[in-house]
PDB file of N, CA, C and O in Angstrom:
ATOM      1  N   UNK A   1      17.451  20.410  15.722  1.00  0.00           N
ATOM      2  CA  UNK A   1      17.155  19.950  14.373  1.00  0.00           C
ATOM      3  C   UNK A   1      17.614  18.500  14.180  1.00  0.00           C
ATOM      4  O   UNK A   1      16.952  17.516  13.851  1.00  0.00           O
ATOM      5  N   UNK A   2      18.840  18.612  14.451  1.00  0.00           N
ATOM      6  CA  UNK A   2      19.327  16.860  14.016  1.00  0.00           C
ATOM      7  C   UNK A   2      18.718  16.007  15.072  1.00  0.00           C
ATOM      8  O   UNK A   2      18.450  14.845  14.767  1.00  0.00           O
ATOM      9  N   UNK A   3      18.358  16.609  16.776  1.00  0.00           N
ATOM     10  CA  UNK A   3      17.259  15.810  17.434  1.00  0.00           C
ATOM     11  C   UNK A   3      16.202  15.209  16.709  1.00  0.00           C
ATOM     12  O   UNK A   3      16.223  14.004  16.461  1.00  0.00           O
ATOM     13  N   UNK A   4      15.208  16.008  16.322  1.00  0.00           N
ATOM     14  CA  UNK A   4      14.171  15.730  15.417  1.00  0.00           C
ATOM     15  C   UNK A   4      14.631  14.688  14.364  1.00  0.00           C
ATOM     16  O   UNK A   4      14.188  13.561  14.586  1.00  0.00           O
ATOM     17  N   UNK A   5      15.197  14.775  13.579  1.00  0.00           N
ATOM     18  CA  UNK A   5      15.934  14.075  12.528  1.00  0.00           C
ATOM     19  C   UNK A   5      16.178  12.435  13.382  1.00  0.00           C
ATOM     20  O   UNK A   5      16.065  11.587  12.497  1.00  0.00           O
ATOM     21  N   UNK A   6      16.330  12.066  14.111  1.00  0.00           N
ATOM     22  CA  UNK A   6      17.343  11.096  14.785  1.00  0.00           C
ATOM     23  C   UNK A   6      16.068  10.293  15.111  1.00  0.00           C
ATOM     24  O   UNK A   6      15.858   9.152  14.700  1.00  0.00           O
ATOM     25  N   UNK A   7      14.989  11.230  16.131  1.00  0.00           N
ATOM     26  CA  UNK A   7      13.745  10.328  17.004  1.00  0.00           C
ATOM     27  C   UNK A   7      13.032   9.902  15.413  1.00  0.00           C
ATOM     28  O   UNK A   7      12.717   8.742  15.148  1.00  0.00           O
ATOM     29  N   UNK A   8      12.924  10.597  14.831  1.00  0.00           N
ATOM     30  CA  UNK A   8      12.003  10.176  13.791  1.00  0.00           C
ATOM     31  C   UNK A   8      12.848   9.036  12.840  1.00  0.00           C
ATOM     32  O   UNK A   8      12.081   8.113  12.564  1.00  0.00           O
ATOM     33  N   UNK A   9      13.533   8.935  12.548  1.00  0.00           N
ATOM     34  CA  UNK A   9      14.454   7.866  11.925  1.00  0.00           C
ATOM     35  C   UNK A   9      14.420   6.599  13.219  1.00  0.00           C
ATOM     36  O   UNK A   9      14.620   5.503  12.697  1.00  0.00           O
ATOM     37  N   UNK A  10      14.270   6.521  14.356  1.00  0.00           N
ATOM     38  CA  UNK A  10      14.162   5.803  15.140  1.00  0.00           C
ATOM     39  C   UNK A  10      12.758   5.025  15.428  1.00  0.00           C
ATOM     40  O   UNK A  10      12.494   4.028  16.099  1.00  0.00           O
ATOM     41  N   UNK A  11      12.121   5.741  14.784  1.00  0.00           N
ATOM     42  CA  UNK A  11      10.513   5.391  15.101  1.00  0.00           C
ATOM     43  C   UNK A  11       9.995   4.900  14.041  1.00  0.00           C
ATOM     44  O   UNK A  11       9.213   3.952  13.960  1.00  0.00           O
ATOM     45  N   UNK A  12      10.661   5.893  12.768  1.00  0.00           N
ATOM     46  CA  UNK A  12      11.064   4.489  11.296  1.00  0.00           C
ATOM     47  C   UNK A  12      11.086   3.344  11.094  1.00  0.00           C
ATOM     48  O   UNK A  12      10.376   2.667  10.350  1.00  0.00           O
ATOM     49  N   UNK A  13      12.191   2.971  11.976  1.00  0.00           N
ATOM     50  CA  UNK A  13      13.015   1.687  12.107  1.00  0.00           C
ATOM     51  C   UNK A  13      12.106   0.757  13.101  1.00  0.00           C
ATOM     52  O   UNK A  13      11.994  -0.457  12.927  1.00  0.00           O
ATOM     53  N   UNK A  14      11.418   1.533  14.252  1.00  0.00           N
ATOM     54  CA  UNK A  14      10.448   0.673  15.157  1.00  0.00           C
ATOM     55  C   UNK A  14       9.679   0.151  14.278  1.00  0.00           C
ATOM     56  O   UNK A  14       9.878  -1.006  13.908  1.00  0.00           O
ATOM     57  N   UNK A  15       8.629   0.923  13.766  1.00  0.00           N
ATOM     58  CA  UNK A  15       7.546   0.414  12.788  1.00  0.00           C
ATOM     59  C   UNK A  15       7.695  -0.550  11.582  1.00  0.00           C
ATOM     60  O   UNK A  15       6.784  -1.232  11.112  1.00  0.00           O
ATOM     61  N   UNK A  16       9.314  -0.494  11.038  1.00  0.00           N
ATOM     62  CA  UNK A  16       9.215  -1.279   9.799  1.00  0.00           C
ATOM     63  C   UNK A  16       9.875  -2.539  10.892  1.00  0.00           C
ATOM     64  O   UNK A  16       9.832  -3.677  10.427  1.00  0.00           O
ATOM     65  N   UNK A  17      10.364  -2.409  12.047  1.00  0.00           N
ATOM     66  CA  UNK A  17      10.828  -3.751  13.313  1.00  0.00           C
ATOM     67  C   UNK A  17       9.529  -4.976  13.028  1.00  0.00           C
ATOM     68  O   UNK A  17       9.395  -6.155  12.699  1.00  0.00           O
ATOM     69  N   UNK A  18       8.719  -3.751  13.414  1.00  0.00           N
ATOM     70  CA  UNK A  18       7.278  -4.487  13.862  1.00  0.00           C
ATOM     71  C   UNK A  18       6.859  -5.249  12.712  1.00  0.00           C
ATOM     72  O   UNK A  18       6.676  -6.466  12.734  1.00  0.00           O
ATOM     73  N   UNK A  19       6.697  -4.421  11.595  1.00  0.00           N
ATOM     74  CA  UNK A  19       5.737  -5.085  10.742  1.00  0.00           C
ATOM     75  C   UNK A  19       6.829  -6.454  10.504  1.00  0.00           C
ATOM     76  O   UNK A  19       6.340  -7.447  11.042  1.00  0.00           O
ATOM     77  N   UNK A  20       8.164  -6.750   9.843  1.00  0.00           N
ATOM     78  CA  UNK A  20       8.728  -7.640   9.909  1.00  0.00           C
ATOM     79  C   UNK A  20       8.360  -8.853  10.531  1.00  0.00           C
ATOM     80  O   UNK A  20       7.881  -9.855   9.999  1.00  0.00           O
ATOM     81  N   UNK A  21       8.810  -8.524  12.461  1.00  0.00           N
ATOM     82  CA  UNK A  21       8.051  -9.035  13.297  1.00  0.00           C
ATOM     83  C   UNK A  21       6.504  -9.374  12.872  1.00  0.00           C
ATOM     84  O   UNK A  21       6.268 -10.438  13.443  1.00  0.00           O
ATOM     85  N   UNK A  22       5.680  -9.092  12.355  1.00  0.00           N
ATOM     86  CA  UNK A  22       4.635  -9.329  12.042  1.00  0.00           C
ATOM     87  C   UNK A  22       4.439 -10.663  10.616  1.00  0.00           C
ATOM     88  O   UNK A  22       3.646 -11.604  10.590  1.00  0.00           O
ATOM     89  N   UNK A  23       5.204 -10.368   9.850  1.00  0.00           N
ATOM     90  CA  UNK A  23       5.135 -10.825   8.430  1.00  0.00           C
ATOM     91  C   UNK A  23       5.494 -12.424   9.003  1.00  0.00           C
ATOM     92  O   UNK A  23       4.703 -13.361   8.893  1.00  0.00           O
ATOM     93  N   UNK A  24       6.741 -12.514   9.581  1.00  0.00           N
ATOM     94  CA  UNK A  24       7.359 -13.738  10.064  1.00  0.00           C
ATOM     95  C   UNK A  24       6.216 -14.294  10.737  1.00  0.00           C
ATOM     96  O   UNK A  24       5.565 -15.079  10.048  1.00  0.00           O
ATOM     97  N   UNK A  25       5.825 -14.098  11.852  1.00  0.00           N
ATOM     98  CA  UNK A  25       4.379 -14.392  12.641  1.00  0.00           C
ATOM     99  C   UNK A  25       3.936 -14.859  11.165  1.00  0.00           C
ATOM    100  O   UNK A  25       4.650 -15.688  10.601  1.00  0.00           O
ATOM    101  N   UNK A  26       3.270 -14.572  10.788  1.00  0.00           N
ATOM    102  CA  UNK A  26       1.869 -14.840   9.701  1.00  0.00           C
ATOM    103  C   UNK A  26       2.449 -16.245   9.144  1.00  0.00           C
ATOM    104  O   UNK A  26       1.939 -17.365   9.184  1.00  0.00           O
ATOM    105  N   UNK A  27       4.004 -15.700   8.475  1.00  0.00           N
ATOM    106  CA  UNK A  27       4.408 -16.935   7.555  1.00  0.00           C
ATOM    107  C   UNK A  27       4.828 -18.550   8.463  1.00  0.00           C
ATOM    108  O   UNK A  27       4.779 -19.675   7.966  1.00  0.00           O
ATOM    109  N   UNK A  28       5.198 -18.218   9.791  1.00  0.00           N
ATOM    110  CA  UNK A  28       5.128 -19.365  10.750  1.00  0.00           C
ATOM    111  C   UNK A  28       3.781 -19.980  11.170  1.00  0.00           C
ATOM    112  O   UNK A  28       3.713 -21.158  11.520  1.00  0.00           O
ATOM    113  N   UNK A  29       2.613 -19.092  11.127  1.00  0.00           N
ATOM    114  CA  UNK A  29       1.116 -19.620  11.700  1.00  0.00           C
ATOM    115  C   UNK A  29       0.934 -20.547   9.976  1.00  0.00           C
ATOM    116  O   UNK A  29       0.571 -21.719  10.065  1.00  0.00           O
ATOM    117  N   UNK A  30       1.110 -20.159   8.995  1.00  0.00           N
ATOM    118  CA  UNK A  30       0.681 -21.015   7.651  1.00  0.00           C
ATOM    119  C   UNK A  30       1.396 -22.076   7.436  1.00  0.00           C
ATOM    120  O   UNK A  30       0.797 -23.029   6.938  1.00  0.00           O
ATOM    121  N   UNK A  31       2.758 -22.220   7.719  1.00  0.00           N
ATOM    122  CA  UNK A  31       3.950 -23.426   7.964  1.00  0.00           C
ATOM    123  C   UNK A  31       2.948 -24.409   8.967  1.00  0.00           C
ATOM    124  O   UNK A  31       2.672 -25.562   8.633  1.00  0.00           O
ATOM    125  N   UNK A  32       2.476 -23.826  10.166  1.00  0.00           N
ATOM    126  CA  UNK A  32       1.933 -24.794  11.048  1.00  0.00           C
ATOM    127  C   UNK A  32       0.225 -25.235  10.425  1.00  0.00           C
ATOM    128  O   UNK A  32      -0.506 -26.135  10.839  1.00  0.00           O
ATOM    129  N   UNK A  33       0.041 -24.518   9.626  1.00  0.00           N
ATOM    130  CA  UNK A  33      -1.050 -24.475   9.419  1.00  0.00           C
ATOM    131  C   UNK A  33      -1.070 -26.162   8.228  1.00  0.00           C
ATOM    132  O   UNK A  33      -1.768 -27.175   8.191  1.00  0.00           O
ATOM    133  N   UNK A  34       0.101 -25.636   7.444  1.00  0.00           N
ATOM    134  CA  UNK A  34      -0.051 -26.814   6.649  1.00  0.00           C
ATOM    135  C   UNK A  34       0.459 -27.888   6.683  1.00  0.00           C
ATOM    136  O   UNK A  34       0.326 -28.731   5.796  1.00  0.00           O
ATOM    137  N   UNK A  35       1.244 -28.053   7.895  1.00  0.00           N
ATOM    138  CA  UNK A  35       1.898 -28.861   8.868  1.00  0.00           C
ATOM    139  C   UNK A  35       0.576 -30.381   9.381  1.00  0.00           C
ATOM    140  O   UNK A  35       0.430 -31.576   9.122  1.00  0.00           O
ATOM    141  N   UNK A  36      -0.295 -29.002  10.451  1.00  0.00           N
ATOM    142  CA  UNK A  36      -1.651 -29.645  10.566  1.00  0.00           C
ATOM    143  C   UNK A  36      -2.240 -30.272   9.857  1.00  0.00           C
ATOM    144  O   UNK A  36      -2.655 -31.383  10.184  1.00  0.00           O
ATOM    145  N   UNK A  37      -2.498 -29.619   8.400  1.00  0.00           N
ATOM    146  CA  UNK A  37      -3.646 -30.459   7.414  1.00  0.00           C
ATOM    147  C   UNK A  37      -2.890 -31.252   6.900  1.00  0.00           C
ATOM    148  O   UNK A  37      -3.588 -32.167   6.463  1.00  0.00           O
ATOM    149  N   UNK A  38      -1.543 -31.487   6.635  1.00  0.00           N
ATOM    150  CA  UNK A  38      -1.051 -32.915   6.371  1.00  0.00           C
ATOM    151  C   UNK A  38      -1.038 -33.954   7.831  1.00  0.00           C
ATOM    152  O   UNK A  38      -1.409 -35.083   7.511  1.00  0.00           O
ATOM    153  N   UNK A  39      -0.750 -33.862   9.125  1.00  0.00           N
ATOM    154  CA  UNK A  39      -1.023 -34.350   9.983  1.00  0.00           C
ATOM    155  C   UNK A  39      -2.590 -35.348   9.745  1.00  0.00           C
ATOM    156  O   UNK A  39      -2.592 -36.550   9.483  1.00  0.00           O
ATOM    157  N   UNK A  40      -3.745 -34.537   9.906  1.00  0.00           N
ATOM    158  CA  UNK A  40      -4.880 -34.893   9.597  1.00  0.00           C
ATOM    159  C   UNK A  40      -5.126 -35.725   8.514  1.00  0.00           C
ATOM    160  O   UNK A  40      -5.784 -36.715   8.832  1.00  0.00           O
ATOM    161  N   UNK A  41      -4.722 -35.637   6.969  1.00  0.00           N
ATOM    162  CA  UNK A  41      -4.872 -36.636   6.316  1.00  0.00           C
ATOM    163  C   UNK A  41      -4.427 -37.987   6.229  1.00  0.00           C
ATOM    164  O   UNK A  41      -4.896 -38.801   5.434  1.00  0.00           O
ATOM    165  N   UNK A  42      -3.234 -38.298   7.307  1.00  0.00           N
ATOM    166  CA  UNK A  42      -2.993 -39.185   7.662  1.00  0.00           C
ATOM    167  C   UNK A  42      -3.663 -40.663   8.323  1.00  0.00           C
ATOM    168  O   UNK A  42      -2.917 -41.583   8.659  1.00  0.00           O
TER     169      UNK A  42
END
């Protein structure tokens, strides 16, 4: 029982890892993104 309990709280924690991991990604590609289009108007 507390097995069950433990993997699944672990696989929790993977998935909300990831999406994190994910969110950061996105908000670093738009930093560069607007990085670029000020570059360019230069």
């Amino acid at each position: 029982m507390k097995t069950n309990l433990l993997v699944t709280v672990f696989i929790l924690l993977g998935l909300l890892g990831c999406n994190t991991v994910k969110g950061v990604g996105q908000d670093l590609q738009k930093a560069g993104e607007k990085l670029e289009d000020a570059a360019k108007k230069k």
